[in-house]
C-alpha positions in Angstrom: 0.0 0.0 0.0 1.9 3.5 -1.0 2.8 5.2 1.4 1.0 8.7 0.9 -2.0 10.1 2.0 -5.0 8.6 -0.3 -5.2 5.8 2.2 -6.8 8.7 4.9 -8.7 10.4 1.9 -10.4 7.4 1.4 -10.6 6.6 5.1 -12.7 9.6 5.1 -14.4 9.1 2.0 -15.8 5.3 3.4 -16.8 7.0 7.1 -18.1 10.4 6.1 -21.9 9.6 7.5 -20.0 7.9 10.2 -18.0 10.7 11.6 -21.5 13.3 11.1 -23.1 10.7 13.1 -23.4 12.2 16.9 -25.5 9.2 17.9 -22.4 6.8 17.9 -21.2 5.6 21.2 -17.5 5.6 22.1 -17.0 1.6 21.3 -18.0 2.6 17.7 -16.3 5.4 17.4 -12.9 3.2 19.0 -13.9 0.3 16.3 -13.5 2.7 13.3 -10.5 4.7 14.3 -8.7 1.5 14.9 -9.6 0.4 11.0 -7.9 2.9 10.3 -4.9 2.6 12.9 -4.2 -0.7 11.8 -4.1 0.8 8.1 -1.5 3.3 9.1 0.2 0.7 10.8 0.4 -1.7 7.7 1.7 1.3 5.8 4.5 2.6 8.1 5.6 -1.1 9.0 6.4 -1.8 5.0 7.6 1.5 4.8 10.8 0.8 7.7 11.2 -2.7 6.1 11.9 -0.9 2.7 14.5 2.0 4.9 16.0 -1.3 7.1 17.0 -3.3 3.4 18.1 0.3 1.9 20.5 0.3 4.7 21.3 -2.9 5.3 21.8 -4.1 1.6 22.7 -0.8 -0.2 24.2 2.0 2.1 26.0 -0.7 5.1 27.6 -2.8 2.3 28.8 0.3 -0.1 30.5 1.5 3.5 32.5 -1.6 4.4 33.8 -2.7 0.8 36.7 -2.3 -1.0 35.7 -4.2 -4.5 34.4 -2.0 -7.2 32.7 -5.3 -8.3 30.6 -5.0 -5.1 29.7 -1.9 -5.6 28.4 -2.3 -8.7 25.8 -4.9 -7.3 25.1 -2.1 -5.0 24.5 -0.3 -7.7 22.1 -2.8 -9.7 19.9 -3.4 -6.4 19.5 0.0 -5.4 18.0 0.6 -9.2 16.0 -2.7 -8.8 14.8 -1.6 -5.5 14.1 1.9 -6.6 11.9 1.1 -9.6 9.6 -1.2 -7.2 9.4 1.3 -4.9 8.4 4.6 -8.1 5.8 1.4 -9.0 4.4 1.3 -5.9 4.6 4.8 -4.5 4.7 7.2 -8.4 6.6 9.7 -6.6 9.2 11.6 -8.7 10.9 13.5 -5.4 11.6 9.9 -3.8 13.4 8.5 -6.8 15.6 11.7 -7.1 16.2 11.3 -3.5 17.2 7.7 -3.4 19.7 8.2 -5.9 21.3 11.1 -4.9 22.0 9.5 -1.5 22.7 6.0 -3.6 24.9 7.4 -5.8 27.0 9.9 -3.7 27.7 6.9 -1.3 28.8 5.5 -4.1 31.0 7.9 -5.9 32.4 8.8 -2.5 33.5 5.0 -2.0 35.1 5.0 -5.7 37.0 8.3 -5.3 38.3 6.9 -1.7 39.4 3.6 -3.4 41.4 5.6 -6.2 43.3 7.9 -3.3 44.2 4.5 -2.0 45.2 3.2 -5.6 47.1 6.5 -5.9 49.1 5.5 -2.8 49.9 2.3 -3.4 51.3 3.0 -6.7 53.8 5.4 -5.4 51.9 8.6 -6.4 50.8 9.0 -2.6 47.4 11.2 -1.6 46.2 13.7 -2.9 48.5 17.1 -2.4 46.4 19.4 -1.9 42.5 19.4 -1.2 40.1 19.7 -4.3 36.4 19.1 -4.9 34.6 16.4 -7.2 31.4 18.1 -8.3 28.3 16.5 -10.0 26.8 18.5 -12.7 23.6 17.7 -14.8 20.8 15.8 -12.9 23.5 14.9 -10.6 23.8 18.2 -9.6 20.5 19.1 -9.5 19.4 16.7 -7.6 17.6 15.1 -10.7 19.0 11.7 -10.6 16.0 8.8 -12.4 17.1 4.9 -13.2 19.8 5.5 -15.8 23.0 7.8 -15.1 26.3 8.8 -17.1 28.9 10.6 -15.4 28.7 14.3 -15.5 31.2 15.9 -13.1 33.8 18.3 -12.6 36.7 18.9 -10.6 38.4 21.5 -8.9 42.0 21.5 -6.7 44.2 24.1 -5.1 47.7 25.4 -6.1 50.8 24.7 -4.1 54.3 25.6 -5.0 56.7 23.6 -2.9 58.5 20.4 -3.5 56.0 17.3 -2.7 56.2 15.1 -5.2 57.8 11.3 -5.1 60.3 10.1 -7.9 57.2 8.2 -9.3 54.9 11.1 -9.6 57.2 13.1 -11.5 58.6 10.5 -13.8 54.7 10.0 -14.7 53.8 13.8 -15.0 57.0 14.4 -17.0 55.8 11.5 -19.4 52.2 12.7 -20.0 53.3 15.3 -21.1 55.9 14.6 -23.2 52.9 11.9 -24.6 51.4 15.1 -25.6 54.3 16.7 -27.4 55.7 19.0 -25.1 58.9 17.5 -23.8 59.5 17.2 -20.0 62.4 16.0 -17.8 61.5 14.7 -13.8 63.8 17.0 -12.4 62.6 20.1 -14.4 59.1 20.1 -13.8 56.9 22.7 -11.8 54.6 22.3 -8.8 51.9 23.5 -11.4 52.7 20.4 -13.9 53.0 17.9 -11.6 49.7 18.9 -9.8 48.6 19.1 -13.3 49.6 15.4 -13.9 48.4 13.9 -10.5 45.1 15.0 -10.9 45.4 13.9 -14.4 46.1 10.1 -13.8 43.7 10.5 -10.5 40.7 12.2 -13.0 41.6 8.7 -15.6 41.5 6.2 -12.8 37.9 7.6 -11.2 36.4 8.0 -14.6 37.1 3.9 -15.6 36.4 2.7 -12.0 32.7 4.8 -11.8 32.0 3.3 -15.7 33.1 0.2 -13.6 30.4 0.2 -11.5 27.7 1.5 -13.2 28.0 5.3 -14.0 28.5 5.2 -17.7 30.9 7.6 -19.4 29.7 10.7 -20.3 29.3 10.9 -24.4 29.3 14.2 -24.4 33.0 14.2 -22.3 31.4 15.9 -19.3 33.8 14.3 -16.9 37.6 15.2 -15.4 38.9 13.2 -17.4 38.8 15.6 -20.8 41.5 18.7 -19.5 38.3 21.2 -19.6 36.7 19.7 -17.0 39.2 19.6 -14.4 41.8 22.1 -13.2 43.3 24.7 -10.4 40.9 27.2 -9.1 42.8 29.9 -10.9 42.7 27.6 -14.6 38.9 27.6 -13.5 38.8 31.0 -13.0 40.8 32.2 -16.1 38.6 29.6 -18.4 35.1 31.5 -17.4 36.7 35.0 -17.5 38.3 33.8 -21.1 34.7 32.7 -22.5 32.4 35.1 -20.5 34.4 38.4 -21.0 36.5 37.4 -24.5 34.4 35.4 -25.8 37.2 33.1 -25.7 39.3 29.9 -24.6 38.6 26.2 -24.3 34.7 26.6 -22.7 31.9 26.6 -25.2 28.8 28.8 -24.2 26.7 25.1 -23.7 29.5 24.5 -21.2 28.6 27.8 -19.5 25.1 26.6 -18.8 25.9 23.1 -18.2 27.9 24.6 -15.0 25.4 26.0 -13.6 24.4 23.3 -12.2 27.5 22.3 -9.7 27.2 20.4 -7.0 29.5 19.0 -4.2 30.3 15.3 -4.0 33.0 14.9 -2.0 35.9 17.0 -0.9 36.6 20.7 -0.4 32.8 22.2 -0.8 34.2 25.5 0.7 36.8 25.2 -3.0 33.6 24.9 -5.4 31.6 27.5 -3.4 34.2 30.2 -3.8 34.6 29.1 -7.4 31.1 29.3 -7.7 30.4 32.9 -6.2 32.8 33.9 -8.9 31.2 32.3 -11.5 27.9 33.6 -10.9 28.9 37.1 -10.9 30.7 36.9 -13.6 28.1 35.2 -15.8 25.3 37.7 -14.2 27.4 40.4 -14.7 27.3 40.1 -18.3 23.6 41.3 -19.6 25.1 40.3 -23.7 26.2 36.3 -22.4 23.0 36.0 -20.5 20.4 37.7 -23.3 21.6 35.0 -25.6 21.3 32.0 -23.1 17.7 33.2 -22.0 16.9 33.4 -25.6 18.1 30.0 -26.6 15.7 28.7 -23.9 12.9 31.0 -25.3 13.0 29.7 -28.6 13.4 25.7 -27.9 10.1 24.0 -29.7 7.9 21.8 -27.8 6.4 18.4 -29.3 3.3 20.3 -29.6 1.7 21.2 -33.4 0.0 24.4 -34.4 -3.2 22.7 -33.8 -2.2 20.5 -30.5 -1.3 17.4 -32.3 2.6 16.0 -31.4 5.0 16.3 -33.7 6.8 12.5 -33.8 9.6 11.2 -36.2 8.0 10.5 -39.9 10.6 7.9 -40.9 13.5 5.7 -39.2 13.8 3.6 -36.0 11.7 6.2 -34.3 8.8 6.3 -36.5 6.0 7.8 -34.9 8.1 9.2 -31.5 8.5 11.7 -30.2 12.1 12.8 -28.0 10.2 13.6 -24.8 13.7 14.5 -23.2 14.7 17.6 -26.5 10.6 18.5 -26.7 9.6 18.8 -23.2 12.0 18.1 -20.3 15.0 19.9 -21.8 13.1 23.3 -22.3 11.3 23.1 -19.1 14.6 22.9 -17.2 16.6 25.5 -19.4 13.8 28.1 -19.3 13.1 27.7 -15.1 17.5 28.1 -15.6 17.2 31.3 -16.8 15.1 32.9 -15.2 16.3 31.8 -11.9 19.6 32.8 -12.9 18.4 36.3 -13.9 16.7 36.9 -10.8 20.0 36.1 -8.9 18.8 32.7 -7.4 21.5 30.1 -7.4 20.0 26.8 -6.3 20.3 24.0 -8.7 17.5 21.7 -8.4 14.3 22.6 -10.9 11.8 22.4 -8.7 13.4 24.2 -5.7 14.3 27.0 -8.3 10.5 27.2 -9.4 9.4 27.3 -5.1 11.9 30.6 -4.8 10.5 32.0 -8.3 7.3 32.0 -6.7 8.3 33.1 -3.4 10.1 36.4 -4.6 6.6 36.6 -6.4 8.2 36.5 -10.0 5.5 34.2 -10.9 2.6 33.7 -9.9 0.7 30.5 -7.7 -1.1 29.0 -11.2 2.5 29.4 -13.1 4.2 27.5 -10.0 1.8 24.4 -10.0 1.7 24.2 -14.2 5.5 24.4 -14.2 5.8 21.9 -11.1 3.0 19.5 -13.0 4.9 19.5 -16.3 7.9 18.7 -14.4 6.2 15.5 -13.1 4.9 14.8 -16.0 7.8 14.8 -18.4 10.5 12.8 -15.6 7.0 10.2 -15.1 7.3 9.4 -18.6 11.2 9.5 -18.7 11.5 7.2 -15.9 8.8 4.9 -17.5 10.4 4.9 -20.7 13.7 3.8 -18.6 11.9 1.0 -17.1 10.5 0.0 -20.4 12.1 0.8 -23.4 15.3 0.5 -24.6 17.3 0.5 -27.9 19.2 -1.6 -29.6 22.2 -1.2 -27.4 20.6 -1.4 -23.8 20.1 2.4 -24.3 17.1 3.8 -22.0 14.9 5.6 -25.1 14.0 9.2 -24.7 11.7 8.6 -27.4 8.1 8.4 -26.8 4.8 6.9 -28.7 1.7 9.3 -28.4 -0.4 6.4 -29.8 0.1 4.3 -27.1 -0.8 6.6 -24.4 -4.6 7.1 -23.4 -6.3 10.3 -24.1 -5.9 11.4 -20.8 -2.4 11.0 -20.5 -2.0 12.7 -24.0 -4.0 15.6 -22.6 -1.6 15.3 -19.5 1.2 15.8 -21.8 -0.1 18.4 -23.8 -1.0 20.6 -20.8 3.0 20.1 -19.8 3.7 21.3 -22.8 2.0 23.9 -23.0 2.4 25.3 -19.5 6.5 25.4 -20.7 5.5 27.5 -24.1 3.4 29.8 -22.0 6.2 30.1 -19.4 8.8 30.6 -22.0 6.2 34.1 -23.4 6.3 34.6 -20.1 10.3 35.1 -20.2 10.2 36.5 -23.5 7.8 39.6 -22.1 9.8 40.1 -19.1 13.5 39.7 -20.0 13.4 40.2 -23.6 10.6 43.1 -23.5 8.7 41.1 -25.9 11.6 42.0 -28.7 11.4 39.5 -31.7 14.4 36.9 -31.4 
């Protein structure tokens, strides 16, 4: 029996003329409540057994192991687990917050196996302190059944002599792998923190792919050089592509950012980094005129005359990519605005309670926005369960035909809640100038 509150609404439904009824006497009035006691009880008893095997299976075994095969079991139950539970319960906030705590356990345990690695193979620990971020739904606190890596990370500068005769014979050959000749003896602090955090970025990235957290395919991860670096490479990147228009960041890498979150390590290191980067990117009306209108002008899957616009020929045939034509706009737009308003918190629907709060929108643009979120992570997460392609792939792409008209009315009011929302933005950032 979920564990929400239809089980009282119905309670109350079945015993309304009961509870007008002032003729009952107190041994009826005990008989009924304890109907619905024992109901409660039922409910909160399955609930703890669900929160005991969580802990005991997932979160007591990913703290005592050392094997990165274990963890992926981990891993494969905790999805298992979770997907009986979104059957049971259909509650999107308890799937994202299963994983996040799931998955950050996780990650934590893999990046505290890697220092060891890092150790043992003469590199030692890590020199200075750094932060592994999660970006994407991992940063927002967005997480569903099926998750790539998506992360960044951050370390400090130090400019004394700490490295072992192992570390710098390995920096000095990376880079001389990369064309730019390097002797042990002649290489900076700079390099070889460079280096570590190079070999340490390569070893996290194949042991989280290891145990479950596919590899980015976009090259979101520290292991590709522009998503890893000093605070002041960090720094000097966003200045580079905000201010000069310039550097190794593209402006998609700008808004992927935006949503950075703390793992494990130094959060004090991405905050700072952070505070920058916001006022840098706020700062600069031209950068953030051009993001809000890329969100602006992203289409929906809705026709002219409220039909969906699916695929007409190929594998998807009849589809529609419920991820590009609903989700993805939804998220970008709430982004924006958020961003534009000077609100920094990363997860969509926290971003869409402040909105409201600072009275940006109003109450019926809150609950549309919050609904179409539901509805478009419902159907992702159901698509996850059920549909794949021919690779093991989790589909983004949806049928219209095989949902029921209510469901295709559910999904048309998402829709259009987002392209009223995105007018909405146009009026009151743009001033209703044509893009």
């Amino acid at each position: 029996m979920p564990l929400n509150f239809s089980i009282i609404e119905s309670f109350i439904e079945k015993h309304r003329e009961d509870m007008k009824n002032t003729a009952m006497t107190r041994q009826e009035r005990y008989r009924i409540l304890s109907e619905l006691g024992t109901t409660l009880q039922t409910v909160l008893k399955d609930y703890e057994v669900f929160e005991t095997e969580l802990n005991t299976l997932v979160i007591e075994t990913i703290d005592n192991t050392s094997s990165y095969e274990e963890l992926r079991e981990c891993h494969e139950r905790a999805v298992a687990g979770v997907i009986n539970f979104f059957l049971e319960e259909d509650t999107i906030v308890d799937v994202h917050d299963l994983f996040r705590i799931i998955r950050d356990k996780i990650a934590i345990k893999v990046l505290e196996l890697v220092e060891n690695e890092m150790v043992l193979q003469g590199f030692g620990k890590p020199p200075v302190d750094y932060v592994w971020a999660g970006l994407g739904s991992e940063g927002r606190d967005e997480q569903t059944m099926v998750t790539d890596q998506d992360n960044m990370l951050v370390y400090l500068e130090r400019e004394d002599d700490f490295a072992s005769r192992e570390l710098r014979e390995q920096c000095a050959q990376l880079l001389t792998e990369k064309g730019s000749p390097a002797h042990p003896d002649r290489m900076t602090p700079k390099q070889i923190l460079d280096g570590y955090f190079e070999i340490f970025s390569q070893k996290t990235t194949d042991r989280l792919d290891e145990v479950g957290f596919d590899k980015c395919k976009g090259g979101v991860m520290p292991v590709n050089e522009r998503w890893r670096g000093s605070d002041k490479d960090w720094r000097k990147r966003i200045e580079e592509r905000i201010t000069f228009d310039r550097g190794i960041f593209e402006p998609l890498d700008i808004i992927i950012l935006t949503d950075a979150r703390s793992v494990i390590g130094s959060k004090t290191i991405l905050d700072s980094f952070m505070e920058y980067f916001f006022a840098m990117l706020t700062r600069n009306k031209h950068v953030m005129k051009d993001f809000i209108q890329s969100a602006v002008i992203m289409p929906s899957a809705l026709t002219f005359f409220g039909g969906f616009k699916v695929e007409k020929e190929g594998e998807n045939k009849d589809k529609f990519n419920i991820k590009v034509l609903g989700w993805s706009p939804l998220i970008l737009s709430v982004r924006m605005l958020s961003l534009s308003n000077g609100i920094f918190a990363t997860n969509t629907l926290r971003r869409i309670g402040i909105l409201r709060e600072r009275n940006i929108i109003k109450k019926e643009m809150e609950s549309a926005l919050m609904d179409a979120y539901f509805t478009f992570v419902r159907y992702r997460i159901i698509n996850q369960i059920n549909s794949r392609d021919e690779n093991g792939r989790a589909s983004n792409f949806l049928k219209p035909d095989m949902l029921g008209p209510d469901e295709q009315e559910r999904l048309r009011r998402a829709m259009k809640s987002v392209e009223a929302f995105q007018k909405f933005i146009q009026e009151t950032l743009l001033f209703g100038q044509p893009l």
